[in-house]
N, C-alpha and C positions, 0 to 999 in steps of 0.2 A: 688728568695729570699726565705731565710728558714723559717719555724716557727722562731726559733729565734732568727734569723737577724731581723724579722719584729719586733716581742717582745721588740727587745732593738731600739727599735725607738719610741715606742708608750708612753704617758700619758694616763695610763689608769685613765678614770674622773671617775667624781660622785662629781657634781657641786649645785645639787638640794636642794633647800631651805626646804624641804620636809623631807628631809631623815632623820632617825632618828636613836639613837646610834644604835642601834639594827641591821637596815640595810648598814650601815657606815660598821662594824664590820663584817658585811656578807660579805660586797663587797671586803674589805683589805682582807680578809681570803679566799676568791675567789683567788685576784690576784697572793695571795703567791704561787700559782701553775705555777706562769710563770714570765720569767724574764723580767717584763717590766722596760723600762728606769724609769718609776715614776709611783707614785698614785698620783691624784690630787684631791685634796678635800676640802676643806671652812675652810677657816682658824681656825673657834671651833671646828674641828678635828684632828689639826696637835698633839697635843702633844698622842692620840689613834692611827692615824697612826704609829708616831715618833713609839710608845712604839710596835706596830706590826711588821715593818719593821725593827726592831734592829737588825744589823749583817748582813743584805741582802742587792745586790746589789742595789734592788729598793734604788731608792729617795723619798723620800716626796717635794713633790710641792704642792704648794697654790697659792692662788690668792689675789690682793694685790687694793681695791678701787675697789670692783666687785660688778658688771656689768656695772656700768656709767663712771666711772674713773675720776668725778668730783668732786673729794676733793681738798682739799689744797696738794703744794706741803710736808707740816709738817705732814698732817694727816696720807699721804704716805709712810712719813720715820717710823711715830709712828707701823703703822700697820707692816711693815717690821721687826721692832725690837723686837716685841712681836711675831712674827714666827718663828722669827730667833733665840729666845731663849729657845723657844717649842719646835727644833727640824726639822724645815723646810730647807731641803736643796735646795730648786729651788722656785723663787720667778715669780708669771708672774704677770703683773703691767697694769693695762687699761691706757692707755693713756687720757691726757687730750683732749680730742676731740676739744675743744672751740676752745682752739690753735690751732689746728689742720689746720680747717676751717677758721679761721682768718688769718690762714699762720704767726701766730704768731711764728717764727723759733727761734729767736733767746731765746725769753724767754722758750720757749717748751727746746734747747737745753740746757738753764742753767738751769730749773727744771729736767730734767732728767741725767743731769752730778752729783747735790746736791742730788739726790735721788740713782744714785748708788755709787756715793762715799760714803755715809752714809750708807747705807746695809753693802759694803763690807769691810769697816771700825769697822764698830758694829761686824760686822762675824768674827774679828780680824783670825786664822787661820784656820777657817773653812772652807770648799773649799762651796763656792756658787755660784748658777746659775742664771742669771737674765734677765729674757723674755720679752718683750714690745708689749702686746696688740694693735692693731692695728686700728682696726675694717673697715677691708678693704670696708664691704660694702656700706660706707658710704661717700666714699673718692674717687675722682679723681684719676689717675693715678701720676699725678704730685706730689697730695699729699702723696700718698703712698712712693712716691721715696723720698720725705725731711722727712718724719717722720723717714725712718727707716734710712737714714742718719744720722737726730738728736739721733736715737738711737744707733747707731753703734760707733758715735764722743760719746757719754758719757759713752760707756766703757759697754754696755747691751751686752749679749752672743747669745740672738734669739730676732728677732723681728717673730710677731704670727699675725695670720690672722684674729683671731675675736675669741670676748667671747660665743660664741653660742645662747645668748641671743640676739639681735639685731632683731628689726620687723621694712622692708622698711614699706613706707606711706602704699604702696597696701595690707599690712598686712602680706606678706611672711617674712618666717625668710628667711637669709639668713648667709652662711659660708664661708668655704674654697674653694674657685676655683683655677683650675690650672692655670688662667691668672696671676689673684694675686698673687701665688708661684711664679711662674716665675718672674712675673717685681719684686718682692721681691730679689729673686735669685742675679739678675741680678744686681740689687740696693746696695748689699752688697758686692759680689763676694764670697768669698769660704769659708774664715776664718771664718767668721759671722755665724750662725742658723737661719735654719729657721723653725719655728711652723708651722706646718697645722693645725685648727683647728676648728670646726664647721661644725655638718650636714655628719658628715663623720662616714660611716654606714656598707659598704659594702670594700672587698681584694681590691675589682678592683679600687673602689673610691679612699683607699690609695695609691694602686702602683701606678696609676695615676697622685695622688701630689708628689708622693717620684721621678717618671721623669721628673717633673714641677723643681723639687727642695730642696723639703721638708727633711730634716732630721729629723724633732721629727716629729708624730702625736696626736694630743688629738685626744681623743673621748671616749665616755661613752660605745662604743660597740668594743674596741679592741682584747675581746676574741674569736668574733664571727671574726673580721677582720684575727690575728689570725692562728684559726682554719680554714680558707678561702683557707689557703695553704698547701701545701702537706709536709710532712716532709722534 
């Protein structure tokens, strides 16, 4: 894989509650050196990206009920509408976990059919992309294969492996594994996307999820990822 062939797979982040315009502005002006699939950044930065990324193939992505994905399914559509008029072209959405673990399917799949038909609706002919949070580390395998079902039956583009926030009991975070890519993969087949994302640092970590299955990568370190490879 080339520098960039890997470039146009990557979300390069910058997700931190921390950052300030100053480095926000660093970071977009960093990525314009290379052609990533997207910048990903906090939704009170989209219309600063929007206005960076003018004319370039980069997208602008955000994040949509981040990092718990426990709002209403309204507050969902609200936050969506207000990116999507700042200039967000790629929406990633946390799932409502409760339902998750309730194996509450069917209501999970009528909140997430109302939630992307209302994006893609609001976006009238905007071209937009919309990604389903997952948070695989917290999920059974069984449950991983109905969620990204319910997300694939309501018309979502990627289902994604975790917001990179996530801390199991034992206090580790945890991310992207190549299991999870795969039973993902395999749960959607071809047509669908799928996100890698979380804890992903290192060439070798992404080419790893990219033969798992992965077609996008997040991560806050995609330059270094990258530059991991040879021209």
């Amino acid at each position: 894989m080339t520098r960039n062939e890997m470039a146009g797979m990557i979300d390069q982040t910058n997700l931190s509650p921390c950052s300030t315009k100053e480095k926000i502005e660093s970071f977009l002006n960093e990525a314009l050196k290379y052609n990533f699939a997207s910048v990903c950044i906090n939704p009170v930065w989209v219309p600063l990206a929007s206005s960076v990324m003018k004319g370039r193939e980069t997208k602008v992505c955000t994040v949509i009920d981040f990092p718990l994905g426990a709002g209403s399914t309204d507050s969902k559509k609200m936050q969506a509408r207000d990116v999507i008029s700042k200039g967000a072209d790629e929406l990633d959405y946390v799932v409502d976990l409760s339902l998750v673990k309730a194996h509450g399917w069917q209501e999970l799949s009528s909140s997430l059919c109302d939630i992307s038909q209302d994006a893609k609706n609001f976006a009238q002919e905007k071209s937009l992309l919309l990604k389903l949070i997952i948070e695989t580390c917290f999920l059974e395998d069984d449950e991983i294969k109905e969620t990204c079902l319910c997300a694939k039956d309501a018309g979502f583009d990627f289902v994604k492996t975790s917001t990179g926030f996530a801390i199991l009991k034992n206090g580790s975070a945890n991310g992207a594994t190549v299991h999870a890519v795969s039973l993902m993969r395999k749960t959607v087949g071809d047509k669908m996307g799928v996100k890698a994302s979380g804890g992903i640092h290192t060439t070798e970590e992404a080419l790893a999820l990219v033969d798992a299955g992965a077609n996008r990568i997040g991560a806050s370190s995609g330059i270094a990822i990258v530059e991991g490879l040879s021209e």
